[in-house]
C-alpha positions as CSV (number, residue, x, y, z in Angstrom):
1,X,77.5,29.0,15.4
2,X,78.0,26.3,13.1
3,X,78.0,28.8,10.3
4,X,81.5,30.0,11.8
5,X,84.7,28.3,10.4
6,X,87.0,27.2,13.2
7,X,89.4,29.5,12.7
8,X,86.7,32.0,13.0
9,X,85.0,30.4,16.5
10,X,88.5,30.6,18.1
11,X,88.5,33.7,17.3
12,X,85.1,34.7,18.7
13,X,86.3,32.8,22.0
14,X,89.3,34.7,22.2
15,X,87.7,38.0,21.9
16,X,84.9,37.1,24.3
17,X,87.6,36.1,27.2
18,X,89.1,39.5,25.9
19,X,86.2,41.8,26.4
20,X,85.5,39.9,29.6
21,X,81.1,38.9,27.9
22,X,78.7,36.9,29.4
23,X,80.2,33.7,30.6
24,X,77.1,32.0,29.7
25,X,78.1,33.3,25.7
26,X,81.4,31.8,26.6
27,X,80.1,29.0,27.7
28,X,78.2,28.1,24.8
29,X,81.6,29.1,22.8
30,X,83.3,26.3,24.4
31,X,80.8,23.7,24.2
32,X,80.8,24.2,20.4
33,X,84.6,24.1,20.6
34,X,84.3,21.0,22.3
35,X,82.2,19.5,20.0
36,X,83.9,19.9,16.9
37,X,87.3,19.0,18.7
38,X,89.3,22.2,18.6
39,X,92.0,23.4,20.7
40,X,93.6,26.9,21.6
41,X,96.1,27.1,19.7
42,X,99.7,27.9,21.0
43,X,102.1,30.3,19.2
44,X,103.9,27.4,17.1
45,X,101.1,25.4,16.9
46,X,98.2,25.2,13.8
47,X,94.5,26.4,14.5
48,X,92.7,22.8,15.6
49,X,95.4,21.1,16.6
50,X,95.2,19.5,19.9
51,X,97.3,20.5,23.0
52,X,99.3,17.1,24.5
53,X,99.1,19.0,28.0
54,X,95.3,19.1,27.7
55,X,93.2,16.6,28.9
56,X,90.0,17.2,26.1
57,X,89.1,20.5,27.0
58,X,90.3,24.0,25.2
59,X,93.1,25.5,27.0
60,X,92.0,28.6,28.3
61,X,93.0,32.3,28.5
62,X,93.5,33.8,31.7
């Protein structure tokens, strides 16, 4: 995964919560995530930047 931009992991996260995959794939999504810092991004926010409501995890999609 470290091939993948970070626009282009967010986007692989959001279509694995999407298409409901393994959560261990999910899982491993979000501990990359984690590691290089990024943050769902709201509507008016910027892909990477951080959430002020979160406490140092991705917000994630229901």
């Amino acid at each position: 995964m470290r091939e993948l931009s970070d626009e282009s992991l967010i986007e692989v996260y959001r279509k694995a919560v999407q298409y409901h995959l393994d959560k261990e794939f999910i899982d491993l999504i979000l501990e990359e995530m984690i590691r290089r810092k990024l943050y769902l991004p709201k509507e008016q926010d910027s892909i990477g930047s951080p959430d002020p409501s979160s406490e140092g995890e991705p917000n994630r999609l229901s």
